[in-house]
MIRO-357329 format. One record per residue (C-alpha): x, y, z; residue in one letter. Coordinates in steps of 0.25 Angstrom, whole numbers, padded with zeros to 4 digits, always signed. Example, Ala and Ser with C-alpha at 12.3 -4.5 7.8 and 13.67 -1.06 7.14 Angstrom:
! MIRO-357329
+0049-0018+0031A;+0055-0004+0029S;
//
This chain:
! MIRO-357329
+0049-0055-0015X;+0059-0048-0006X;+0065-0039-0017X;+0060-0028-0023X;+0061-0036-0038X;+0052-0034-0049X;+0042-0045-0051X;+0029-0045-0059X;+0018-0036-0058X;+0008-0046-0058X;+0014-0051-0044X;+0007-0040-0037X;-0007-0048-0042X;-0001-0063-0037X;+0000-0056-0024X;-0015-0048-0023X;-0021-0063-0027X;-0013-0070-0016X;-0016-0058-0007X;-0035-0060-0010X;-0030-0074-0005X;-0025-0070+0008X;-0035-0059+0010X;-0046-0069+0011X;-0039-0079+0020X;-0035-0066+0030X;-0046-0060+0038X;-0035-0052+0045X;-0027-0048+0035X;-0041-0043+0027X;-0043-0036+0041X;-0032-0029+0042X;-0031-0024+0029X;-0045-0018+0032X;-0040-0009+0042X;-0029-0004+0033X;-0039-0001+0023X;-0045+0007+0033X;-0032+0014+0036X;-0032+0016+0020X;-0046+0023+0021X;-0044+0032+0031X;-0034+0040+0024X;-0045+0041+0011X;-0053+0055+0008X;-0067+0049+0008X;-0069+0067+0001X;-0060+0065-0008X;-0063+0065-0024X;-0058+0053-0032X;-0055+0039-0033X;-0049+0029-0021X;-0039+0021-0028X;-0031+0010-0021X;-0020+0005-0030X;-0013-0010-0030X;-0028-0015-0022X;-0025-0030-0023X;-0036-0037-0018X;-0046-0022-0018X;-0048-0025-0004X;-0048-0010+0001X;-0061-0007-0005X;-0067-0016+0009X;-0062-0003+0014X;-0061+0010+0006X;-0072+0003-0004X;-0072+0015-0013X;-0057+0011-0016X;-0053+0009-0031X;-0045-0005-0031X;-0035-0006-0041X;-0022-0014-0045X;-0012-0017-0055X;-0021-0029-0058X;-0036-0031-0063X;-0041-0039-0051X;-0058-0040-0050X;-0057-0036-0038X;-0051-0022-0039X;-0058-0011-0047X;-0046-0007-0057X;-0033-0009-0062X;-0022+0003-0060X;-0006+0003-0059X;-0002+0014-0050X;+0008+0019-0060X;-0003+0022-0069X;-0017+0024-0063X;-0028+0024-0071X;-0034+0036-0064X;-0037+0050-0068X;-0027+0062-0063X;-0033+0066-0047X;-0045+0056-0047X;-0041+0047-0035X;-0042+0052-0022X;-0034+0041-0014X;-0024+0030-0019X;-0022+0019-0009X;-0012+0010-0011X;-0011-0003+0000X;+0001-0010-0003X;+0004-0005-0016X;+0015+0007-0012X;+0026-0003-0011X;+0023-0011-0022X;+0026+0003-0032X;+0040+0002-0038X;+0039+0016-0041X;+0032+0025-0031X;+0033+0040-0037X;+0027+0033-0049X;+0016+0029-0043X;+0014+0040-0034X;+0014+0051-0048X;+0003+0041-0053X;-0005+0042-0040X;-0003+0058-0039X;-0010+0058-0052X;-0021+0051-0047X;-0024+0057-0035X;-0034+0069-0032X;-0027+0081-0023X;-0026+0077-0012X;-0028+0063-0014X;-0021+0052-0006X;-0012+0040-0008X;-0014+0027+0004X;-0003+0018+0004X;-0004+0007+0013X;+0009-0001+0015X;+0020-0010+0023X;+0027+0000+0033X;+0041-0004+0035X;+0042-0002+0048X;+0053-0012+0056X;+0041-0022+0058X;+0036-0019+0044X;+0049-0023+0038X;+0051-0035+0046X;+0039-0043+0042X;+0036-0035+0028X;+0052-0042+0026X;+0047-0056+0033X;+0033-0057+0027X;+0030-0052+0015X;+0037-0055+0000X;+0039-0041-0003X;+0053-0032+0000X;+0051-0021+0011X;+0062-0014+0005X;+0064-0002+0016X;+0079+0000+0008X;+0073-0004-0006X;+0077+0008-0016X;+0065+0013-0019X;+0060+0021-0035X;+0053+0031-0034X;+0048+0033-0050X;+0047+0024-0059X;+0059+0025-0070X;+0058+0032-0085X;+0048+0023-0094X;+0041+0015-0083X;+0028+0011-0086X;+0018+0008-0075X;+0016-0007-0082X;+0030-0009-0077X;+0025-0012-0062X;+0031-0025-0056X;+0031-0031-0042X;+0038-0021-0034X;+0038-0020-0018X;+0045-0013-0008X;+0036-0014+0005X;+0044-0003+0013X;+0043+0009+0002X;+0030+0017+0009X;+0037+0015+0022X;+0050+0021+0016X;+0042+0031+0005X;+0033+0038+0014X;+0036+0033+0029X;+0050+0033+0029X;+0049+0045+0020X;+0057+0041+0008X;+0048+0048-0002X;+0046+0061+0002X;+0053+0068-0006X;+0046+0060-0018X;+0033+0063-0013X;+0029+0077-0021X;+0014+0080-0022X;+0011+0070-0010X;+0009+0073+0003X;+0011+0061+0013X;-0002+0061+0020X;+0001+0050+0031X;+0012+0039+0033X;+0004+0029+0045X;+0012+0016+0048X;+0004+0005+0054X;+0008-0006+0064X;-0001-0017+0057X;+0004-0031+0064X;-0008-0035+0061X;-0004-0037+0049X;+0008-0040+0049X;+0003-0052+0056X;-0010-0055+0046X;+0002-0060+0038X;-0002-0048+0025X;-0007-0056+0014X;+0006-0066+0011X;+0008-0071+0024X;+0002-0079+0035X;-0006-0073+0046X;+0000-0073+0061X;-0009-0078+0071X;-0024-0075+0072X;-0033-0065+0076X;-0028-0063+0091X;-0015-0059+0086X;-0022-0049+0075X;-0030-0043+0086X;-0014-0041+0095X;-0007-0036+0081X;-0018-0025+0082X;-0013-0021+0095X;+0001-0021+0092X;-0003-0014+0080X;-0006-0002+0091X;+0002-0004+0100X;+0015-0004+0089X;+0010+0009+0080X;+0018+0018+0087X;+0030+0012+0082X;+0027+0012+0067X;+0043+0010+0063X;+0043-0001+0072X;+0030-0008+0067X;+0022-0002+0056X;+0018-0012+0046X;+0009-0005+0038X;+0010+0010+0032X;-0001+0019+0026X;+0003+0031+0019X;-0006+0043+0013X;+0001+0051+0001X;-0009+0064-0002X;-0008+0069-0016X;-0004+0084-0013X;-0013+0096-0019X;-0027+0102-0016X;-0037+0091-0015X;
//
């Protein structure tokens, strides 16, 4: 899929059962995506009242992290604990304390929606983690190369969803680029009232990039993981050039 073209919802599940299956067969990549997850937990307020919530959880493996997480999806999985639709949560006004959304952002057709849903949700003070592609020149190369969805850095993007939309419209939607362009590019803050952006940290991840992510195959073996972590280092400097990951903190403005 390199368009933005609407297919069904129910893709979104073909593709979390496909990912379990690579999960297990990839020791890196489960590594890796540990790490992040610890990027993820260092931005939650262990004092803060209310619920940890992640959204779009897929295969709930966050809770070998941050165990206290509430794992959800738009599909009753067994191995998640609920089933929510961010356009709709199921949660009362101001009882969640943090929302973290891994690879979920891009996958929202209509982001302002969303994000009035989450402000209802949230405590004072309580935090939105998005962890995402970063578009950055490397970024875009391999996102384009390697992996089936559209980066989409000139896509138009919809802010709200139009008159008579009901959240059991969703389809398959992806644009990988739109954090990068929201929140590190900037292009939504003038559509950000009643949020404060806390923190927008690209990460050089060649790491990753090499793992091959979930869909494609991994590139050489653990010598060459152990030199990506160094040119990881050496390369976050120049986060334009080479960020392949971006993690974004909104915090929900008013007195905690």
């Amino acid at each position: 899929m390199k368009a933005s073209v609407a297919l069904p919802v129910g893709q979104h599940n073909i593709e979390i059962l496909r990912n379990r299956e690579a999960w297990q067969r990839k020791p890196l990549l489960q590594d890796i995506y540990r790490r992040f997850y610890r990027l993820i937990a260092g931005h939650i307020d262990q004092s803060a009242p209310g619920l940890v919530v992640e959204l779009g959880s897929g295969m709930g493996t966050i809770k070998e992290v941050i165990p206290q997480c509430i794992t959800t999806d738009l599909f009753p999985n067994p191995w998640l604990d609920r089933q929510e639709n961010a356009y709709r949560l199921s949660f009362a006004d101001g009882s969640v304390s943090h929302l973290i959304l891994f690879d979920v952002w891009h996958h929202l057709r209509y982001p302002g929606t969303a994000l009035r849903e989450f402000h209802r949700v949230l405590a004072p003070g309580g935090r939105v983690i998005l962890f995402e592609p970063a578009a950055s020149w490397t970024g875009r190369l391999v996102y384009h190369l390697f992996h089936h969805e559209p980066v989409g850095v000139k896509a138009p993007t919809v802010w709200e969803a139009p008159a008579g939309f009901s959240a059991d419209d969703v389809d398959y939607y992806a644009i990988q680029a739109s954090a990068t362009r929201h929140f590190w590019w900037g292009e939504a803050r003038d559509r950000l009232a009643g949020w404060r952006v806390a923190r927008v940290q690209p990460i050089a991840s060649f790491a990753y990039l090499t793992s091959g992510g979930f869909s494609g195959p991994r590139l050489g073996g653990p010598f060459l993981a152990i030199l990506m972590r160094g040119l990881d280092f050496v390369t976050s400097p120049f986060p334009r050039l080479f960020a392949a990951r971006l993690l974004i903190v909104l915090e929900k403005e008013g007195a905690s």
